[in-house]
C-alpha positions as CSV (number, residue, x, y, z in Angstrom):
1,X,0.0,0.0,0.0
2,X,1.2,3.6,-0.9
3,X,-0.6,5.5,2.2
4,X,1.4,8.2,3.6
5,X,-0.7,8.6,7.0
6,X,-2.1,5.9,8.8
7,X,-4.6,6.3,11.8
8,X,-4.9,3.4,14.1
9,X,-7.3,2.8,16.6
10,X,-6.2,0.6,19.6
11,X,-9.8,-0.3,20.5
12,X,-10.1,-2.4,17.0
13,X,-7.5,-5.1,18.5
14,X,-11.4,-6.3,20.0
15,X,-13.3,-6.6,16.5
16,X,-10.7,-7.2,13.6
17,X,-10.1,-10.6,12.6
18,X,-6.5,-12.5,13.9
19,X,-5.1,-12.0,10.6
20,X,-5.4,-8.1,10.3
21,X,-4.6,-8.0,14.1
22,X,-1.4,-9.8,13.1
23,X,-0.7,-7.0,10.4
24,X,-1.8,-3.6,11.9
25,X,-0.4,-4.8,16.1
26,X,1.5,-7.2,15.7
27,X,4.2,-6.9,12.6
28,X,6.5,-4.5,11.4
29,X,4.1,-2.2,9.6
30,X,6.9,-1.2,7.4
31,X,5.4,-4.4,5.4
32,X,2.2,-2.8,4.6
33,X,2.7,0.8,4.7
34,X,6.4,1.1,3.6
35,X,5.6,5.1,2.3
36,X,4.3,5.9,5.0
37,X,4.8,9.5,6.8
38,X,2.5,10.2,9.8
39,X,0.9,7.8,11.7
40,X,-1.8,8.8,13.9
41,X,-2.6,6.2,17.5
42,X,-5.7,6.6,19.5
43,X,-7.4,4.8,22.4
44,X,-4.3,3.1,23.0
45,X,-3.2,1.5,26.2
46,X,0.1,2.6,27.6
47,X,0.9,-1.3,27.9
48,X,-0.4,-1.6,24.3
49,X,1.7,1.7,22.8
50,X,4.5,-0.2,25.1
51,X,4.6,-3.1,22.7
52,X,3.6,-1.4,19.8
53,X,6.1,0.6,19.2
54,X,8.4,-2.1,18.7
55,X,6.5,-2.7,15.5
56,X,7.9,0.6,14.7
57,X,11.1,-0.2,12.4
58,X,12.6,0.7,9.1
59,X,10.1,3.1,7.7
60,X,12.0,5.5,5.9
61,X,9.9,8.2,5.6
62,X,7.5,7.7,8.9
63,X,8.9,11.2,10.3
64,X,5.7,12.3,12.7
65,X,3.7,10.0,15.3
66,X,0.4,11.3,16.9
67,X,-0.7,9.8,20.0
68,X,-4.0,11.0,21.3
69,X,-6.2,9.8,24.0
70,X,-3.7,7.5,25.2
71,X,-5.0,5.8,28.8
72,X,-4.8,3.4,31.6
73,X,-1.0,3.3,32.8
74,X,2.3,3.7,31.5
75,X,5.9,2.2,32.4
76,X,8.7,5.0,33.2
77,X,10.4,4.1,30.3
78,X,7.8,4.4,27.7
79,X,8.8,7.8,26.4
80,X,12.5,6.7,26.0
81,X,11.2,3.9,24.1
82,X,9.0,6.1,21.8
83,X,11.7,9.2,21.2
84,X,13.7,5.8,19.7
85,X,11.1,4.7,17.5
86,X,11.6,3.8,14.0
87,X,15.4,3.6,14.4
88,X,15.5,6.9,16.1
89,X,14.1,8.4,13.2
90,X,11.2,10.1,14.3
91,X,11.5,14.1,14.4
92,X,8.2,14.9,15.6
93,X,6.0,13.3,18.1
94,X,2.9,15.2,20.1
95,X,1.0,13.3,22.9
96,X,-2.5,15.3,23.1
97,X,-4.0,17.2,26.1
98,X,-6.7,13.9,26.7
99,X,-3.3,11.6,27.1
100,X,-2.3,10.3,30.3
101,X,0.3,12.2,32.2
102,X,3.8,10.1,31.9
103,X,6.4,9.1,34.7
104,X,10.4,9.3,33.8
105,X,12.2,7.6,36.6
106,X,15.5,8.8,37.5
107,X,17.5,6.1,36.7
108,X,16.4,6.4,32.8
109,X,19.6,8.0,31.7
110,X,18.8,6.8,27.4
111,X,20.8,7.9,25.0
112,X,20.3,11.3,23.1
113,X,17.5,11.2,20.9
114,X,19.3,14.0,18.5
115,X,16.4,13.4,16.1
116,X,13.5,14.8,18.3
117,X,12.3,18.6,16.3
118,X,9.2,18.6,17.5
119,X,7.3,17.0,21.2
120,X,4.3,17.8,22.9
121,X,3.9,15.8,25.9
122,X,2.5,15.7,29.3
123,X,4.7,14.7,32.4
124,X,4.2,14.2,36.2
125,X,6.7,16.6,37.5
126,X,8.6,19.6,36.5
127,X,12.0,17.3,37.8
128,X,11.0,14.9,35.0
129,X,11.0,18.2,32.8
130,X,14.6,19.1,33.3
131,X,15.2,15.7,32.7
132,X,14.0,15.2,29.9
133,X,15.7,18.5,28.7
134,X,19.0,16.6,28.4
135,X,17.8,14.2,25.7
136,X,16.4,16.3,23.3
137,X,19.2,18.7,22.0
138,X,18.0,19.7,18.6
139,X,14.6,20.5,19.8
140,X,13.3,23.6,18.1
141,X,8.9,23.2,19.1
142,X,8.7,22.2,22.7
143,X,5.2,21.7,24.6
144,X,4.9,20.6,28.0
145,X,1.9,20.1,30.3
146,X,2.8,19.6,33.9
147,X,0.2,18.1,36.1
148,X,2.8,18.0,39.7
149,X,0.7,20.2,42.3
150,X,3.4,21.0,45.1
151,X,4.6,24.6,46.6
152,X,8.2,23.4,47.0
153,X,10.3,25.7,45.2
154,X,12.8,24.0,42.4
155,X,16.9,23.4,43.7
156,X,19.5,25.7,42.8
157,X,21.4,22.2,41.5
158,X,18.4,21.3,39.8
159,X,18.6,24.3,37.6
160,X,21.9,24.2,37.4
161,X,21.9,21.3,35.6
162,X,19.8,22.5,32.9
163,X,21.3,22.6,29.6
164,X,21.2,25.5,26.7
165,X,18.4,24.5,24.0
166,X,19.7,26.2,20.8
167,X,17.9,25.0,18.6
168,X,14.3,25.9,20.2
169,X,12.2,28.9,19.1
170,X,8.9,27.8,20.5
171,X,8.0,26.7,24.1
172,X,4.8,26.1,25.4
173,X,4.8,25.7,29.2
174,X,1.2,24.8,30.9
175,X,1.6,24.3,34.8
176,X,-1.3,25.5,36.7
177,X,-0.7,23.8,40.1
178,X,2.8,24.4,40.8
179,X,3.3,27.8,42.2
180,X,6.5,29.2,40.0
181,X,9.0,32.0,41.3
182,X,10.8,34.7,38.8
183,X,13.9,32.9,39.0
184,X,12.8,29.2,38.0
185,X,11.5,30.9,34.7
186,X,14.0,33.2,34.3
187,X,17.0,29.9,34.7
188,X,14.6,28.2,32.2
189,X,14.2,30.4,29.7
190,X,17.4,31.5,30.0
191,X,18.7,28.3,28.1
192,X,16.8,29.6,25.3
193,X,18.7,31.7,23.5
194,X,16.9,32.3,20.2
195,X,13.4,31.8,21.1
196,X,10.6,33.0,18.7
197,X,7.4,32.3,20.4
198,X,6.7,32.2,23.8
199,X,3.5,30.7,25.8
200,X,3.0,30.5,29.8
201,X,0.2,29.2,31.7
202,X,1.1,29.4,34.8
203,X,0.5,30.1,38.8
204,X,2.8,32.7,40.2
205,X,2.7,34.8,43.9
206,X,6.1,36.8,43.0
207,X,5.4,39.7,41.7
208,X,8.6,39.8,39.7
209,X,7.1,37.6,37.1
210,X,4.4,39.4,36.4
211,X,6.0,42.4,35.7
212,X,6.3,42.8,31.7
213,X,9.8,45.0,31.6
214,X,11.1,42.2,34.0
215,X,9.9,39.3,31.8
216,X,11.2,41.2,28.5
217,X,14.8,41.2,29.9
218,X,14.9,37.9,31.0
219,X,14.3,37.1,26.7
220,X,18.2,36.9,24.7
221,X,16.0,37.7,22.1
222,X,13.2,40.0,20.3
223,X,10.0,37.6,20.1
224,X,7.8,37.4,17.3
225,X,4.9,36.0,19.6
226,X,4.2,35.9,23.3
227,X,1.1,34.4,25.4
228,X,0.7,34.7,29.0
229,X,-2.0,33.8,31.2
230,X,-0.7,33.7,34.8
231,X,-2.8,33.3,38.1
232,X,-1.4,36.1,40.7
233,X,-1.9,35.3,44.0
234,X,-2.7,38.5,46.1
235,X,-1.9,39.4,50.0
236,X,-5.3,39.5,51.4
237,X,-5.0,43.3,52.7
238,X,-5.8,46.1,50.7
239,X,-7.0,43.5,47.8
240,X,-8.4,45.9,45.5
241,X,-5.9,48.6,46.1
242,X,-3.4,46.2,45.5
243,X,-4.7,45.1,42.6
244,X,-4.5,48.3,40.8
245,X,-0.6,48.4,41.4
246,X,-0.5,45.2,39.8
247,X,-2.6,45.8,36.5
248,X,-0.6,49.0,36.4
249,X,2.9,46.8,36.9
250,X,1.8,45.2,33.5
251,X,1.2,47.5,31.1
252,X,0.9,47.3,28.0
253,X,2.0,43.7,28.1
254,X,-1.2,42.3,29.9
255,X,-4.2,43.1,31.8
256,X,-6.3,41.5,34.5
257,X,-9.8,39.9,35.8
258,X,-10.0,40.7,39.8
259,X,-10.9,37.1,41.1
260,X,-11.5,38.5,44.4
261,X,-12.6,35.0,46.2
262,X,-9.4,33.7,45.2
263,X,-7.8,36.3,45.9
264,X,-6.1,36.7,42.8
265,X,-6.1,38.3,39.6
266,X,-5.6,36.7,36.1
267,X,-3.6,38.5,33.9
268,X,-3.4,37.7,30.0
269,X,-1.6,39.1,27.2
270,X,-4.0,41.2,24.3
271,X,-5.1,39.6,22.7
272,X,-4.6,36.0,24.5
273,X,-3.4,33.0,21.6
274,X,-4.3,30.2,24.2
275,X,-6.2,27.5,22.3
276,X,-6.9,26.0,25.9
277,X,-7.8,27.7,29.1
278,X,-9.8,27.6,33.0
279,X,-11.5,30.0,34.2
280,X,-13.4,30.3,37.8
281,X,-17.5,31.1,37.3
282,X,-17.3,34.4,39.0
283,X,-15.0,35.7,36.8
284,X,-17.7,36.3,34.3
285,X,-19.3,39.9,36.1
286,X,-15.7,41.2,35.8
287,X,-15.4,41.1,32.0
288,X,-17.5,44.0,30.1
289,X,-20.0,43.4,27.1
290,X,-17.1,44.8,25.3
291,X,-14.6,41.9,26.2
292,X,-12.8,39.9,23.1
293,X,-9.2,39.3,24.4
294,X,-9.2,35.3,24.0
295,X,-10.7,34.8,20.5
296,X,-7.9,31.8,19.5
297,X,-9.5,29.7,23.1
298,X,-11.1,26.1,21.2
299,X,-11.2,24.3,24.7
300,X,-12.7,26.1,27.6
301,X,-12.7,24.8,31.3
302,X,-15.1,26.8,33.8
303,X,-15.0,25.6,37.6
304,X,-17.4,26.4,40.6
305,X,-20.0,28.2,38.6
306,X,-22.7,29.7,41.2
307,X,-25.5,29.2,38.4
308,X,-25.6,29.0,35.0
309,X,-25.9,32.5,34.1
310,X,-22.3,32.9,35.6
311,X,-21.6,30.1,33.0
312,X,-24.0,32.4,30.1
313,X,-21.4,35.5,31.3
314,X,-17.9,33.8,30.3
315,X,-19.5,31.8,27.3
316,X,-20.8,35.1,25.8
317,X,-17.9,36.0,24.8
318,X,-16.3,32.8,23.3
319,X,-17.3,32.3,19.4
320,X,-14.5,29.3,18.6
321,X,-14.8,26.7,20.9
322,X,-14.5,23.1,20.4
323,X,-15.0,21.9,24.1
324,X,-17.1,23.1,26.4
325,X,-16.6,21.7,30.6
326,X,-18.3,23.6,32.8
327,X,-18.5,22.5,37.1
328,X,-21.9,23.9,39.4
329,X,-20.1,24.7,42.6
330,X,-23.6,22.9,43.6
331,X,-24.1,19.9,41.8
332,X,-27.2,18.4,43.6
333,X,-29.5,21.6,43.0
334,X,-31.2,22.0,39.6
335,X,-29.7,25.2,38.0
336,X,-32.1,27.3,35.6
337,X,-31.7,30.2,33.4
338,X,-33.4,33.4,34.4
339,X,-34.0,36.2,32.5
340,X,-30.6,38.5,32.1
341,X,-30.1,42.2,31.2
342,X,-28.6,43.0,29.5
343,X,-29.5,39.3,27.6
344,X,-26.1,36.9,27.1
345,X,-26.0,36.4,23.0
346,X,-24.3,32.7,22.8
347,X,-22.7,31.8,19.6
348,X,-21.6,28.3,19.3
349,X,-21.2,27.0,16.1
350,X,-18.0,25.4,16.1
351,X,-18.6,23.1,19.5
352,X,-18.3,19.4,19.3
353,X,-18.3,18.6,23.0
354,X,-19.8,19.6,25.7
355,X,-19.1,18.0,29.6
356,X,-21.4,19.4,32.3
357,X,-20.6,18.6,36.1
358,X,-23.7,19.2,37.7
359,X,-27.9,19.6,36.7
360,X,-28.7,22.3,34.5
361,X,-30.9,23.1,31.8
362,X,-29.4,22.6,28.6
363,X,-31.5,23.9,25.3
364,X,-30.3,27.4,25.6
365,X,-27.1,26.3,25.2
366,X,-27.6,23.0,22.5
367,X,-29.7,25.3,20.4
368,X,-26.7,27.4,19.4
369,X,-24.5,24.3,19.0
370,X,-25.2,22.8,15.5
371,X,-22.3,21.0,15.3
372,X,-22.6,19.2,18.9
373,X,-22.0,15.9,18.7
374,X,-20.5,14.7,21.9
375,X,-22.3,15.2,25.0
376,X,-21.1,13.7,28.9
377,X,-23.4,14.6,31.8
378,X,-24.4,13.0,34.8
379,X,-28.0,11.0,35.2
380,X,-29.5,13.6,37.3
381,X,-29.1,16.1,34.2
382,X,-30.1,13.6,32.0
383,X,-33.0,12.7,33.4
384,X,-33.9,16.7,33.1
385,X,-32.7,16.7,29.1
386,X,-35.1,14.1,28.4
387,X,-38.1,15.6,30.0
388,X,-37.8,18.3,27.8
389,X,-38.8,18.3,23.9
390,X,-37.3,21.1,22.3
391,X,-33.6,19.6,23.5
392,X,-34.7,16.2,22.7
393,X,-35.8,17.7,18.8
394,X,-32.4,19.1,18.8
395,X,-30.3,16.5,19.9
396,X,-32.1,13.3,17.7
397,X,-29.9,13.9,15.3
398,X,-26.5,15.5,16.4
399,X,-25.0,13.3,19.6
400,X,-22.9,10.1,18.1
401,X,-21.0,10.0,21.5
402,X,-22.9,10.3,25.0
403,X,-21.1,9.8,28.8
404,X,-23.3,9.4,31.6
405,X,-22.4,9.0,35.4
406,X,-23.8,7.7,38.0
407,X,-26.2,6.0,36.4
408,X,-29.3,4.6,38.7
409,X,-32.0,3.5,36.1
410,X,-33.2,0.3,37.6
411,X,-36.2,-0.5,35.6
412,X,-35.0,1.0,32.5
413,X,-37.2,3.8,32.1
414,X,-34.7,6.4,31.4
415,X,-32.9,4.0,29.2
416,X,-36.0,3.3,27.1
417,X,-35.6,7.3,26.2
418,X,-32.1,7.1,26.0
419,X,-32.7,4.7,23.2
420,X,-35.3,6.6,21.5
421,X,-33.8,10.0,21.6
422,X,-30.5,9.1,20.9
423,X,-30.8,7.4,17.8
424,X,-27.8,8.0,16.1
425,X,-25.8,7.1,19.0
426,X,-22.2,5.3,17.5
427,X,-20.8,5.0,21.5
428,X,-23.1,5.1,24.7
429,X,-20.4,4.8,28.3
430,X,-22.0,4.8,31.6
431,X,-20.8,5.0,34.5
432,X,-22.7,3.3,37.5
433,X,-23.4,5.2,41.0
434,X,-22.8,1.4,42.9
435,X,-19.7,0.1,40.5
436,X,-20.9,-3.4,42.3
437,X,-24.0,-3.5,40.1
438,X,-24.7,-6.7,38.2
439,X,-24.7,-5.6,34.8
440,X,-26.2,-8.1,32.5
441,X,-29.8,-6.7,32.6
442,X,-28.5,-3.3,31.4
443,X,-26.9,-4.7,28.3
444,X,-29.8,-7.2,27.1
445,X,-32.4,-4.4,28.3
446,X,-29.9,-2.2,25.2
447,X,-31.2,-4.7,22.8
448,X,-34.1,-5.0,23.6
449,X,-34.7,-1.2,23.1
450,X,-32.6,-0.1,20.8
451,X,-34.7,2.1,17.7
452,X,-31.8,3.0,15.6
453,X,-30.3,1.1,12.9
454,X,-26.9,0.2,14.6
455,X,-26.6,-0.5,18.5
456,X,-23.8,1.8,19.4
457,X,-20.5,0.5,21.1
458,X,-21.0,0.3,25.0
459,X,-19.1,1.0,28.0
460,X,-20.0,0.7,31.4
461,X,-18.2,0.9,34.1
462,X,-19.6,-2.1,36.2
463,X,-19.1,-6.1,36.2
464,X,-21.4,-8.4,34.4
465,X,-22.6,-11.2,36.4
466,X,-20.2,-15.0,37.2
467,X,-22.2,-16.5,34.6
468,X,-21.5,-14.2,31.9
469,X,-18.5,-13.8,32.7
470,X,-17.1,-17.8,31.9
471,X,-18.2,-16.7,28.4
472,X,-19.0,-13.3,27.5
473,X,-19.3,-14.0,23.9
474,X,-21.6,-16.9,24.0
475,X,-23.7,-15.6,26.6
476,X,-24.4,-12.7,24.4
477,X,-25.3,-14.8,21.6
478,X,-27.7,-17.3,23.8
479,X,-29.5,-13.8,24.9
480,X,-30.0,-11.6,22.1
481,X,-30.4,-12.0,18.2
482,X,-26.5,-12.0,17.5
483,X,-25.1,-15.4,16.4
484,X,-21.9,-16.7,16.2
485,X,-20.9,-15.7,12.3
486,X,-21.9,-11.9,13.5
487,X,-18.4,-9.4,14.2
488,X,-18.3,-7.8,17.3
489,X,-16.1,-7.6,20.4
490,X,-16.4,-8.0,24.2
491,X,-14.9,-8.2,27.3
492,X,-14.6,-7.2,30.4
493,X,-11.1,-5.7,31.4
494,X,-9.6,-2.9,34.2
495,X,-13.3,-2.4,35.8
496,X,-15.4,-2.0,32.4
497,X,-17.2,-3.7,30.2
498,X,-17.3,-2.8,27.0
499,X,-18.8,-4.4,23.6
500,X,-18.0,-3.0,20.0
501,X,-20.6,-4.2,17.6
């Protein structure tokens, strides 16, 4: 074959035949696909990408390898093996934001991996970071998202050690959790030397850093971009007076949101080129009808929402988006939409999920969502979707993918709906309040209501009974209309069952 990308899906391993398992899993792909370029993995295991890789040889051209939603766990040494892959001729290699966050251990000294141009990854601690570092000399794109939460403040040895990157004119540094000083960033950046683009999403209580004449002189060179959004920690006197200094401190570089519960203020550069960002629920009365400084955001976070016209404020202003999450600091009260003046104008015709954590009304968001497709709520809010026709109309044709938690439906009422309004379903995942629920009337109860042309794949989070279990397959067959001859896939593995029809 003469394909030049490839996209590979590790949850096919379940439903394809031995004999293409053999050729896509378990051989040298270089057999089939000897042109090819890019190659694309998603819904991989980390134990799966673990042995996959080693598939990975003599593939001339394969340059580029795209790991996305990679889950479950991951040995230390699984990024070493991957920056090797292909004979150590890879250049480029991006894990995505859904992937799992990896582990280096300390005693994973490989050898360079002089090839790496390009990496986007996500790693456990900022250590593993400047570890990391050491590998990758040629780098000239570099994204990192750290997930360590700690206020301990980085060793003077620890930066020390860091070596001079250069060869990289883009870094992309997301670390939300860690609390970062002037001087870590300044030791960082300066082993940058000739640095073109700039972004920092970061947490910060020293004021040096969010001082734009400081951060200009820590940069060897003139940038052609730069994107901050930084989280400034306050002293709790004088707040507001305070936080006038501090707006003031960063002109024309930035401005701010006051997030006064927090005690903080978010300052952002104009306009903001963050595909990605979080933003807490009250911040929405601090920014005017007049507010467009984050235009580029696709994915959009919003935490502790009061209601949902604190949710109605932020969104407003957001035209772009791709994802939608959004948390009710009271997730066990029903939260409705009340009239607003002036009235929030909601343009969202690019969305393709949205995640809700909490029980809201939903239409007068859905409505201006053509594009929605993927939808993950909990049962409470589900249960308040389906009792209302106008989001019902809407969504019959647009969800293909729809999470729910905490599922309780017992005799199957709310699942008879779910089957009738969610036709065109393609993968249904729930997740069960009690994960010691017997599963095996849920499943046959699928079947048995099911109105669309194709039964979707299923998840759920839950264990199907001891006699289902010896025999998963054939106990599906003896209860439903599938026979043996039929293709599909089942099994119960890590907590879930899942079937792929």
């Amino acid at each position: 074959m003469f394909a030049r990308s490839l996209m590979l899906n590790g949850n096919w391993e379940t439903i394809i035949s031995h004999r293409a398992f053999g050729v896509l899993f378990a051989k040298p792909i270089s057999f089939m696909f000897p042109q090819l370029q890019k190659l694309t993995l998603k819904w991989f295991t980390g134990e799966r990408l673990w042995s996959f890789v080693d598939t990975l040889q003599n593939l001339s051209q394969l340059i580029e390898l795209d790991i996305r939603f990679l889950k479950g766990k991951a040995q230390d040494t699984l990024l070493t093996k991957v920056l090797a892959a292909n004979n150590g001729q890879l250049t480029s290699i991006s894990f995505d934001q859904d992937s799992i966050y990896l582990n280096i251990s300390e005693e994973n000294k490989p050898a360079l991996s002089s090839n790496i141009i390009e990496l986007k990854i996500n790693v456990t601690q900022r250590q593993m970071l400047f570890r990391f570092l050491t590998w990758i000399p040629n780098i000239r794109c570099l994204h990192v998202h750290l997930n360590e939460i700690s206020d301990s403040p980085v060793t003077k040895q620890e930066l020390a050690n860091l070596p001079s990157l250069i060869h990289l004119i883009e870094f992309k540094l997301h670390s939300i959790n860690l609390v970062w000083t002037f001087d870590e960033v300044f030791d960082l950046l300066d082993r940058m030397p000739i640095l073109q683009k700039l972004t920092l999403d970061l947490r910060t209580s020293d004021e040096r850093l969010i001082n734009g004449s400081n951060l200009m002189v820590v940069l060897r060179s003139p940038l052609k971009e730069i994107h901050l959004f930084i989280r400034y920690y306050l002293p709790e006197q004088n707040l507001k007076a305070y936080t006038l200094f501090t707006l003031e401190a960063t002109r024309p570089l930035s401005i701010g949101l006051l997030d006064e519960i927090r005690h903080r203020v978010l300052i952002y550069t104009i306009p903001c080129g963050l595909r990605s960002i979080i933003l807490p629920g009250a911040i929405g009365k601090n920014m005017s009808c007049n507010w467009k400084y984050m235009q580029q955001v696709e994915d959009l976070w919003i935490y502790e929402a009061a209601s949902l016209q604190e949710i109605f404020l932020i969104v407003q202003h957001f035209h772009r988006l791709r994802t939608l999450q959004f948390e009710l600091a009271n997730k066990s009260e029903l939260s409705t939409m009340t009239t607003m003046t002036p009235p929030c104008v909601l343009s969202l015709p690019r969305l393709l999920k949205l995640e809700v954590f909490g029980i809201c009304e939903l239409y007068d968001l859905i409505s201006v969502a053509p594009r929605l497709n993927y939808l993950s709520i909990d049962y409470a809010c589900l249960t308040v979707l389906l009792n209302d026709e106008p989001s019902c109309t809407q969504l019959k044709q647009q969800i293909t993918r729809l999470d729910v938690t905490d599922w309780i439906d017992i005799e199957f009422n709310v699942l008879k709906s779910v089957c009738k309004v969610f036709s065109q379903l393609h993968h249904l995942i729930l997740t069960m309040k009690d994960s010691k629920v017997i599963i095996d009337s849920i499943v046959l109860a699928l079947f048995a209501y099911w109105t669309g042309e194709y039964l979707p794949s299923i998840d759920i989070k839950a264990p199907p009974s001891d006699e289902a279990s010896k025999n998963l397959r054939q106990w599906l067959i003896d209860n439903t209309q599938l026979t043996a001859t039929d293709s599909f896939g089942i099994e119960y593995k890590d907590e879930w069952f899942a079937l792929w029809l």
